[in-house]
C-alpha positions in Angstrom: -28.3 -23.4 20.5 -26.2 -21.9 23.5 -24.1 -20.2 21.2 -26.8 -18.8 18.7 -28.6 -17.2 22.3 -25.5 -16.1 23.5 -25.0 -14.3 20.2 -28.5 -12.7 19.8 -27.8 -11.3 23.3 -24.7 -9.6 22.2 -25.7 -8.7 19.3 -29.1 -7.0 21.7 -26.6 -5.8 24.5 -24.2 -3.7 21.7 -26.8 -1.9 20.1 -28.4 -1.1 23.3 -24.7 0.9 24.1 -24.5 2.2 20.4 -27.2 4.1 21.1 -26.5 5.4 24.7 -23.1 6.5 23.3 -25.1 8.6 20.6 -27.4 10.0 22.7 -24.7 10.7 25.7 -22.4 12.5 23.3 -25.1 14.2 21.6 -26.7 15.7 25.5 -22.5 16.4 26.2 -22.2 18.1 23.4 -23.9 20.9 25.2 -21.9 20.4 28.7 -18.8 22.5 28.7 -15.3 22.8 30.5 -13.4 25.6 28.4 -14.2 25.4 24.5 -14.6 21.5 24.6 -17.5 19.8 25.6 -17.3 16.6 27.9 -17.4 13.2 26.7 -20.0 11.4 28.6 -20.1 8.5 26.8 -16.9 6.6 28.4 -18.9 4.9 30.8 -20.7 3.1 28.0 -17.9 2.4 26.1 -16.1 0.8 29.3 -19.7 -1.3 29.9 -18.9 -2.5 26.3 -15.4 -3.1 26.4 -16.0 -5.4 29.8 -19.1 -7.2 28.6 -18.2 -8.1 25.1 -14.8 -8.3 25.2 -12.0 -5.3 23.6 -13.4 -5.4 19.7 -16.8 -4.0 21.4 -14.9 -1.3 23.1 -13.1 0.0 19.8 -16.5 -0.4 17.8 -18.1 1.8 20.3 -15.2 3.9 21.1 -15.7 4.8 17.3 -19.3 5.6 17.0 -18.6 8.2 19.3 -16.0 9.6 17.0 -18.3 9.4 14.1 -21.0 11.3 16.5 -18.5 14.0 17.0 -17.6 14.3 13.4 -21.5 14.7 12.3 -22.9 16.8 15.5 -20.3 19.4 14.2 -18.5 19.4 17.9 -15.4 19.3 15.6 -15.8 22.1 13.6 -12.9 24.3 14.7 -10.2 21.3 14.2 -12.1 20.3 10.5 -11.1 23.9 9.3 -7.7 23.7 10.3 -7.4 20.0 9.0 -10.1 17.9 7.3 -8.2 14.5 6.9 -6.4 15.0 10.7 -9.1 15.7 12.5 -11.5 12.8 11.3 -8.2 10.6 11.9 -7.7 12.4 15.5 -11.3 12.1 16.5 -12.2 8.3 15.2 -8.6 6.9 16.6 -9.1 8.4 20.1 -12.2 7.1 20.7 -11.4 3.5 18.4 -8.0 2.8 20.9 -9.9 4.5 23.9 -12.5 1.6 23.7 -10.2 -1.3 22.3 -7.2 -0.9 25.2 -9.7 -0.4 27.7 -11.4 -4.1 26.5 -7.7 -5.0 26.8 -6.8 -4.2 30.4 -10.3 -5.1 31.5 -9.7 -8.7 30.0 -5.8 -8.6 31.7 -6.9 -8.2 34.9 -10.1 -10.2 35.1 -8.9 -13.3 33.8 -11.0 -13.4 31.0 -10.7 -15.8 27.5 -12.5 -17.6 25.4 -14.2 -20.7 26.2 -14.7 -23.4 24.6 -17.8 -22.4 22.3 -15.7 -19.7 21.1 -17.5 -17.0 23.1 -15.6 -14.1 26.1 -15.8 -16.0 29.5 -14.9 -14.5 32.7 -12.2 -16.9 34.8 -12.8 -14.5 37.5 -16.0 -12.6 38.9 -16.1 -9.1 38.0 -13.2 -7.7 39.9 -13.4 -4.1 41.2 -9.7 -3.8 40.2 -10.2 -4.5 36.8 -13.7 -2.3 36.1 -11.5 0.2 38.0 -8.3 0.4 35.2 -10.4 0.2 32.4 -12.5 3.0 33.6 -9.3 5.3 34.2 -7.6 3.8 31.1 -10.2 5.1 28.6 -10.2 8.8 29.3 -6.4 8.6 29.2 -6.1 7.1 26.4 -9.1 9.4 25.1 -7.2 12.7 25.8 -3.5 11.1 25.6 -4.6 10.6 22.1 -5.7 14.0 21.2 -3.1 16.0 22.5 -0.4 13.6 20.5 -2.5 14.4 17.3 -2.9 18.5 18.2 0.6 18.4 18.1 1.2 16.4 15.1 -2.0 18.1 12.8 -2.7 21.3 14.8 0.3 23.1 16.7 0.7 25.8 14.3 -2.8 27.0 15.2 -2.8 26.3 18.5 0.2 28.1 19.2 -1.4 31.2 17.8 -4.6 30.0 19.8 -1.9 30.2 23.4 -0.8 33.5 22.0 -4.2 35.0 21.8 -5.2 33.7 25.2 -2.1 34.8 27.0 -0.5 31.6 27.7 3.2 31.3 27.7 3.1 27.8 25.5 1.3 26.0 23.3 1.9 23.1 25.9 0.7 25.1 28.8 -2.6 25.7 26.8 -3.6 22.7 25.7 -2.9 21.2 29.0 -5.0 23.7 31.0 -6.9 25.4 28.4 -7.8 22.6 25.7 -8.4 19.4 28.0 -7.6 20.0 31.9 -11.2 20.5 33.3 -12.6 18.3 30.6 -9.9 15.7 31.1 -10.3 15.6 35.1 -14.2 15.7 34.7 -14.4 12.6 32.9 -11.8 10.7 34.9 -13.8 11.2 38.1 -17.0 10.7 36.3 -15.2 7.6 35.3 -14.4 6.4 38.5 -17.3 7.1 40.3 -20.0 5.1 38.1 -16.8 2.4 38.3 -19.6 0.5 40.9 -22.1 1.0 38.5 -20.2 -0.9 36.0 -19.6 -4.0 37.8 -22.7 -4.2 39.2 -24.1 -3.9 35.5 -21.5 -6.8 34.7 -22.6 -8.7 37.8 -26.1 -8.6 36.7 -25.3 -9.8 33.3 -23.5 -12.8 34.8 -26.1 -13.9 36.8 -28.9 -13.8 33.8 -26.5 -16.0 31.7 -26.1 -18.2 34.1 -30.4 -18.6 34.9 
């Protein structure tokens, strides 16, 4: 019976985050640093990842991707390369969400108990909430520029040359994804205490 409530409030608790991740992504869609709009939903997708354990993370990690691909917000890259960019867009978000699940569960001494279910070994532990939250926008953007390079340089070297930048490299670190990137670390970090109060919260009503 224990299990079968735990489930239903997992099963409550994820789709609640699948659709803040839409609607975040859909409102950052219009917020922009440069020609890329900022990803707002990594805060959800860290909730996820230290709630439910690192297969929440990647499932929510890739509904963002899939928003991306449908809002259109990845037009430019789909002209250039249909079959990279929907592989660029879903994997960034899918490992963004999965490896920060991963070093959430590392550091907090999480594993499965007994009934089969995530248990915490550990209270929520700042230093954990704090690595996950500055793991997923690293791997986020660490992701995309590996995949500009291997789908994309030929463009965005002529993209550089356009702009005036020396490199290719020197554009799509300051041009494509610097503001952005540093945007959505610090966003990251500061809603870090939102996070485990959120987690703290959650530990209390499963234990009432």
């Amino acid at each position: 019976m224990e299990r079968k409530r735990t489930d239903v409030r997992k099963l409550a608790g994820m789709a609640l985050l699948t659709a803040v991740v839409v609607i975040l992504q859909l409102l950052g869609s219009f917020i922009r640093f440069g020609p890329f709009s900022i990803s707002l939903v990594l805060i959800p997708i860290v909730v996820g990842a230290a709630l439910y354990g690192a297969g929440a993370g990647a499932w929510l990690g890739f509904v963002f991707g899939l928003v991306v691909l449908l809002s259109g917000d990845a037009a430019a890259f789909l002209a250039i390369s249909p079959a990279g960019t929907i592989l660029t867009v879903l994997l960034k978000g899918t490992l963004a969400g999965l490896i920060a699940g991963l070093v959430y569960r590392a550091l907090s001494g999480r594993k499965k108990g007994p009934d089969g279910t995530q248990q915490d070994t550990l209270s929520a532990k700042p230093l954990a909430v704090i690595a996950a939250a500055i793991v997923c926008p690293v791997v986020n953007t660490g992701i995309f520029l590996l995949c500009s390079v291997l789908f994309f340089l030929p463009t965005i070297t002529e993209w550089a040359a356009a702009l005036g930048f020396e490199s290719a490299g020197k554009y799509m670190i300051f041009g494509m994804v610097g503001g952005n990137f540093l945007f959505e670390l610090l966003f990251n970090i500061v809603l870090s205490p939102v996070i485990i109060r959120l987690i703290r919260i959650r530990k209390k009503t499963r234990t009432e």
